[in-house]
N, C-alpha and C positions, 0 to 999 in steps of 0.2 A: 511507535511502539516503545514500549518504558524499557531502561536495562533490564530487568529481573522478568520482564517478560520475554526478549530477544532470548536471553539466557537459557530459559526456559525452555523455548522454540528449539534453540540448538542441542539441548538437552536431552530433548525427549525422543528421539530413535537412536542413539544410543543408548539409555535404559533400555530401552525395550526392546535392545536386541541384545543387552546382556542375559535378561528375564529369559528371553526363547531359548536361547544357550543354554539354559539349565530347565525350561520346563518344554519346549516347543509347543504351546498352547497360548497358540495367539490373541486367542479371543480374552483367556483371564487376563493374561499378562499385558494387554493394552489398556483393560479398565482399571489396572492396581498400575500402572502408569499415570493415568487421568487421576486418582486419587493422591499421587502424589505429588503432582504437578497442580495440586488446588492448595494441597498441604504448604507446599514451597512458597506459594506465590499470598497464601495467608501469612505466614512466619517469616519469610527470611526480608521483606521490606521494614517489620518490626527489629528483626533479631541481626539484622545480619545476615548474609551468605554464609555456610560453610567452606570450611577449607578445603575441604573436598566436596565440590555441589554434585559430581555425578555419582559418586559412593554415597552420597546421602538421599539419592533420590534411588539409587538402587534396594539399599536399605528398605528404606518406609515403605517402599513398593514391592520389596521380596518379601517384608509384614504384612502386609495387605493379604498377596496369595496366600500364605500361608493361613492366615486368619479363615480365609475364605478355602482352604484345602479341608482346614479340622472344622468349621462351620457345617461342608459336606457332608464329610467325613460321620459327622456326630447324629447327624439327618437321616444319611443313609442307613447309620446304622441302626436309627429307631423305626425305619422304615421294616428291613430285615430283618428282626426282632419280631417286630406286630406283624409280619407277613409269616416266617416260618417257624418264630421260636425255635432256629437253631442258631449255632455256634456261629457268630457272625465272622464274616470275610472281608476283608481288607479289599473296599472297591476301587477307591480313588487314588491316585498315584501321589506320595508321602509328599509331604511339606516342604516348601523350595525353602532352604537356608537364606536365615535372614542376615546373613553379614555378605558386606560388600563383594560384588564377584570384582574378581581380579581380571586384568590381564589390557592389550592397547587398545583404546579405542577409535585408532584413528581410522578405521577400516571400517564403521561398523555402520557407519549411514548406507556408505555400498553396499557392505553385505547385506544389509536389509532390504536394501533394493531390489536384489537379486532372489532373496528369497519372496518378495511378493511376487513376483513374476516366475513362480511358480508353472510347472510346463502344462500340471494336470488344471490349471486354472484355463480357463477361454479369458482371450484377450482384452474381450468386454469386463473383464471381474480384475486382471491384474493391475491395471494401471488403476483404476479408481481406490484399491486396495495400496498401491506402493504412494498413492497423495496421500491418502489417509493417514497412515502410519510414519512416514518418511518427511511428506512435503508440510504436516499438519495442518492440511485444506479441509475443511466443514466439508460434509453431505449436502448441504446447500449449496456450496463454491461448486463440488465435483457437477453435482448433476447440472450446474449451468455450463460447465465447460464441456459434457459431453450431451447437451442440448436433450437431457429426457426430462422426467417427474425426479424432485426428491425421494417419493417413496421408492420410486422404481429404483434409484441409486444406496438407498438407505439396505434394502434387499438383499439388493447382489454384493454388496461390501460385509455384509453379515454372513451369506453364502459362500462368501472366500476366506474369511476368513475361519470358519468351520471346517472349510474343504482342504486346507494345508495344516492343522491341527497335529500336531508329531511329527510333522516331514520331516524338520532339520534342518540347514545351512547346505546350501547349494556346495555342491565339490567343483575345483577350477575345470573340470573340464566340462560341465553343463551348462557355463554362465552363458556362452558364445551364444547359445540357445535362446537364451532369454534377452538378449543385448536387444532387440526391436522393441519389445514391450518397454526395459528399464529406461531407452532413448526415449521412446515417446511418452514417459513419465516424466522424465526430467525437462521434456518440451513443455508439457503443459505447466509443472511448476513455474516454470518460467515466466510463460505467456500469462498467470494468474498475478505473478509477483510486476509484472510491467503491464499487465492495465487489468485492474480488480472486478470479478465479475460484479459486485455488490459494494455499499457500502457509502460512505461518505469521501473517502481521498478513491485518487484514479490512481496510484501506484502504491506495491507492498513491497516494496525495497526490499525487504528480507527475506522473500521469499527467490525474489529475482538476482539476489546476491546468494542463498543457499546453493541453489539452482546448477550456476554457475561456478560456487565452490565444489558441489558433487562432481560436476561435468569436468573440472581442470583435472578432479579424484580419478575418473575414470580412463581419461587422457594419459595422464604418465600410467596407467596399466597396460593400454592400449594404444602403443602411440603412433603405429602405420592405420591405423584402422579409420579410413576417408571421411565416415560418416559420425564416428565419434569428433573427431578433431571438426568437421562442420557443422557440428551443432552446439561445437563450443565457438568458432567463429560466429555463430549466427550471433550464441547471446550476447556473446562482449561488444559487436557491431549495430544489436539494438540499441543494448542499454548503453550504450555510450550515448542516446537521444534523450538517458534520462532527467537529465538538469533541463532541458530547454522544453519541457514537456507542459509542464504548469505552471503557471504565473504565480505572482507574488500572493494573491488571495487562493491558489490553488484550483484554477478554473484550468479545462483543458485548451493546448495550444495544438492545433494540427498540424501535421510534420511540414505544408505547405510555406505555415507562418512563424515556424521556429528560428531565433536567433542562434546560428548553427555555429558559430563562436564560442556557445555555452558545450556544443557536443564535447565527448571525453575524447581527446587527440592519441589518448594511449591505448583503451579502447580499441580504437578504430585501427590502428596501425597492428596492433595484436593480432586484432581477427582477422584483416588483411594478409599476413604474413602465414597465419596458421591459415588460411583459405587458398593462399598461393604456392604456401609447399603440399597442400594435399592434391589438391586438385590433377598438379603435374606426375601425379604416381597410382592414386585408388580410383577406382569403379567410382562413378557418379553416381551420386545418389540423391533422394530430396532434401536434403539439410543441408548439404554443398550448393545444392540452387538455392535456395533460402537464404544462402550465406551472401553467396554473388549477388540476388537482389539488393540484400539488405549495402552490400559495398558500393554497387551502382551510388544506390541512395546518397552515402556516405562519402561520395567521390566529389559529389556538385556543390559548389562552393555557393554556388543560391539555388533554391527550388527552381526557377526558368532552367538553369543549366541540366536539370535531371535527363538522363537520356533513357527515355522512354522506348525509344524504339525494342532497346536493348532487354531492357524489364521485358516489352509486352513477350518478346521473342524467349524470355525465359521463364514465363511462368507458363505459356503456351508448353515448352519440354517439361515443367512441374507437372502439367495436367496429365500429361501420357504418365509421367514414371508414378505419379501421388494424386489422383485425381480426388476431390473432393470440392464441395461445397465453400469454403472459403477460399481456395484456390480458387473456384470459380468466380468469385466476387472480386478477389484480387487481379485476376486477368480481366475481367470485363472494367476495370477501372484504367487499368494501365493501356488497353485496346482504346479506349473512351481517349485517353490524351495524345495517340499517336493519331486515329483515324476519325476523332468526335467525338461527339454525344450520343447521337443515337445509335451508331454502332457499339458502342457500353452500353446503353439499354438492348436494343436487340440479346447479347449475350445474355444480359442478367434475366431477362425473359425466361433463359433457357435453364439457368441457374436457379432462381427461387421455385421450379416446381421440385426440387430437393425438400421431401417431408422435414428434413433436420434443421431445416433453416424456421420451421416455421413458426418457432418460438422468438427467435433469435431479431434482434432489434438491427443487422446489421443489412438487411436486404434493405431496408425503410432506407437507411441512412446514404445506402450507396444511389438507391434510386433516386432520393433528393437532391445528395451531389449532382447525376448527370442531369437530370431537369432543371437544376439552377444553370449547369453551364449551358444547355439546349435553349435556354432563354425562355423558363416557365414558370416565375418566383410564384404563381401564384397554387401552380400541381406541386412545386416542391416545395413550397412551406406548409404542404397539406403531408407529404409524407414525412418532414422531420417532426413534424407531432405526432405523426402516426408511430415515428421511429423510439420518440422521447416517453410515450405509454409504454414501450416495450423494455427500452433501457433500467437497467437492474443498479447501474453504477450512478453513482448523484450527479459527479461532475461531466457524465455521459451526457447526460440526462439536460442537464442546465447549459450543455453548450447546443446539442438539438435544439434545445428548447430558443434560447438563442439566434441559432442559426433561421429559424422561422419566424420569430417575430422580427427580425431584419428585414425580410423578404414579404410582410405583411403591411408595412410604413408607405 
C-alpha cells in the first residue's frame, strides 16, 4: 500500500468520529468521509499533504454534510410547499460547521469502536459495522469472514448503521458491555490483515499492524482484564510469523516449512510475557487459549519439535469454552498429529456438517492435508482442487493448486 493510501487508512475513523460528535448520523457522516478520502487521494499526491491532513479531511467532509444538509433541506422544502402551501418548517437538523473540529484524537479509533458495538445492535450487525467503519474492510472482505452472501452483509451494515442514528458516544460505564463485540472486532481485523480473504498478496500488514495498535489502545485502559491482554498476546505471537510467511515471489509458505529464524524474537517474547502475567491472575478465556496455542507454536525451534499433544489438549478446552467451526478444524488437525490421520478425518467428518463451513475453502484443504498424510495423493489431490475453486485469496489458491499437482506426478 502506497503512503498517502496508509495515511489515509489511518485517517479515516478518526474523521469520522469527529463528524458523529457533532451530527451522530452515521450513515451521512461515513459517505462525506468516502468523499473526502477520494478528494485527498486525487489531490494531495499532486499537491502535497497538508499540514494538518486530519483537519483537512474534517473540513472537506464537514463541506460535504453540509452541502448535502441545505441540498435536503431545499428538497424538502419544495416538497412542503407543493404539498401544503403553508409556512414551511425547519425539517432537517442545520448544517454541520464546516471548520475543523477540534479537540485529541488519540482516543478516537476506540471510541468508535465502542460506539459500533452499540447494545440495541445484535451482535450479528456490530462487528461487521465496527470493520466497516474502524477496520475499513469491503462488504466483500466482511461477508467472507463471516461466511454469508455479500448482499446479506451489504444489508445488515446499512441496518446498523440507521439503527444508532443520534445515539451518541458511549459513556465509560457502558463500554464493559460492549468489550465482547469490540474484542471480537478487533480479532477479526486482525485475522483479515494476517491472511486476506481475497486478492492478490496473502497479507495486509496494515490492517494486522492497526489491529494490534487498537488492541495495545485498549490494553493500557484495561490492563487486569485476562482476555484483553490475550488477545493482544495472540496478535503479536502470530504476527511475529509474518516475515517467514511468503517467499521472495510472494507465494505461501506453511507454518510446517517456515524458516523460523525469520520469526519476530520480540514479538514472541511480548506476547509470551503478556500471556504469562495474565494467565497467573484472570478467568480463562478463548483468546488466552489462542494465545497459549499460538506460544506452543512459537516455542519449537523446528516444526518436529511442536508439541502436539499439548495443542490437541487445548483446543479440545477451546471447544468447551468457544466452540465453533474453525475451532473444530483446528482440533481435528492437531488430534490428526498426535493420534493420525484418520482420527483427523473421523473428527472433520463431524465438523464440515457445520452449514458455515460450506462456502469456506478450508474444509477441502484440511481434508487434503490428512489424506496426503493417510497416504492417498491420489483422494487428496482431488480435494486441494476442490479446495483451490473455493479459495478467494490468489496465493491461497496457487499453493493448493500446487500442493495437487505434486501429488498428481
Amino acid at each position: 500500500m502506497r503512503p498517502i493510501e496508509l495515511q489515509l487508512r489511518e485517517l479515516a475513523p478518526l474523521v469520522l468520529s469527529a463528524l458523529l460528535r457533532r451530527t451522530g448520523d452515521f450513515g451521512a457522516a461515513e459517505d462525506a468521509v468516502q468523499e473526502a478520502l477520494v478528494a485527498a487521494a486525487l489531490q494531495w499526491p499532486e499537491e502535497g499533504p497538508p499540514d494538518n491532513p486530519r483537519g483537512w479531511l474534517i473540513t472537506v467532509a464537514s463541506r460535504r454534510m453540509a452541502d448535502q444538509y441545505r441540498s435536503d433541506t431545499a428538497r424538502q422544502r419544495r416538497e412542503a410547499e407543493a404539498a401544503t402551501q403553508l409556512v414551511e418548517t425547519d425539517l432537517v437538523a442545520p448544517p454541520v460547521d464546516a471548520e475543523p473540529v477540534s479537540g485529541p484524537a488519540g482516543d478516537d479509533s476506540l471510541t468508535l469502536l465502542f460506539l459500533c458495538c452499540h447494545p440495541d445492535l445484535p451482535a450479528s450487525s456490530q462487528v461487521p459495522l465496527t470493520l466497516r467503519a474502524v477496520g475499513g474492510l469491503t462488504t466483500r472482505e466482511i461477508a467472507a469472514a463471516f461466511l454469508v452472501p455479500e448482499a446479506t452483509m451489504a444489508q445488515r451494515i446499512s441496518r446498523a448503521k440507521s439503527r444508532i442514528k443520534g445515539t451518541g458516544f458511549p459513556p465509560p460505564q457502558e463500554r464493559a458491555e460492549r468489550l465482547v463485540a469490540v474484542l471480537h472486532v478487533l480479532y477479526l481485523i486482525f485475522n483479515e490483515g494476517y491472511t486476506a480473504t481475497e486478492g492478490a498478496e496473502l497479507q495486509r500488514a496494515e490492517l494486522a499492524v492497526e489491529a494490534i495498535r487498537i488492541t495495545r489502545q485498549l490494553h493500557r485502559t484495561m490492563p487486569e482484564h485476562g482476555e484483553v491482554a490475550g488477545l493482544l498476546a495472540l496478535m503479536l505471537l502470530t504476527d511475529a510469523r509474518r516475515p517467514a510467511r511468503t517467499a521472495a515471489d510472494g507465494s505461501l509458505v506453511p507454518l510446517a516449512e517456515q524458516d523460523r529464524s525469520l520469526w519476530r524474537a520480540d514479538a514472541i517474547a511480548e506476547g509470551t510475557a503478556l500471556l504469562d502475567a495474565t494467565i497467573s491472575h484472570a478467568e480463562l478465556g478463548p483468546y488466552q487459549l489462542q494465545a497459549a496455542i499460538a506460544a506452543v507454536h512459537s516455542g519449537a525451534a523446528r516444526a518436529e519439535d511442536t508439541d502436539w499433544p499439548q495443542i490437541a489438549a487445548l483446543y479440545r478446552l477451546l471447544r468447551h469454552l468457544a466452540p465453533g467451526p474453525m475451532v473444530a478444524l483446528n482440533h481435528a488437525v492437531a488430534v490428526a498429529m498426535v493420534e493420525g490421520p484418520q482420527a483427523g478425518l473421523r473428527m472433520l467428518a463431524d465438523a464440515e456438517r457445520d452449514e458455515r463451513l460450506a462456502r469456506s475453502h478450508r474444509v477441502d484443504a484440511v481434508r487434503a492435508h490428512l489424506q496426503e498424510q493417510a497416504g492417498d495423493p491420489a483422494t487428496a489431490a482431488a480435494s486441494y482442487l476442490a479446495a483451490a475453486r473455493k479459495a478467494t485469496s490468489l496465493p491461497e489458491r496457487r499453493y493448493l493448486e500446487r500442493k495437487a499437482a505434486a501429488l498428481q506426478v
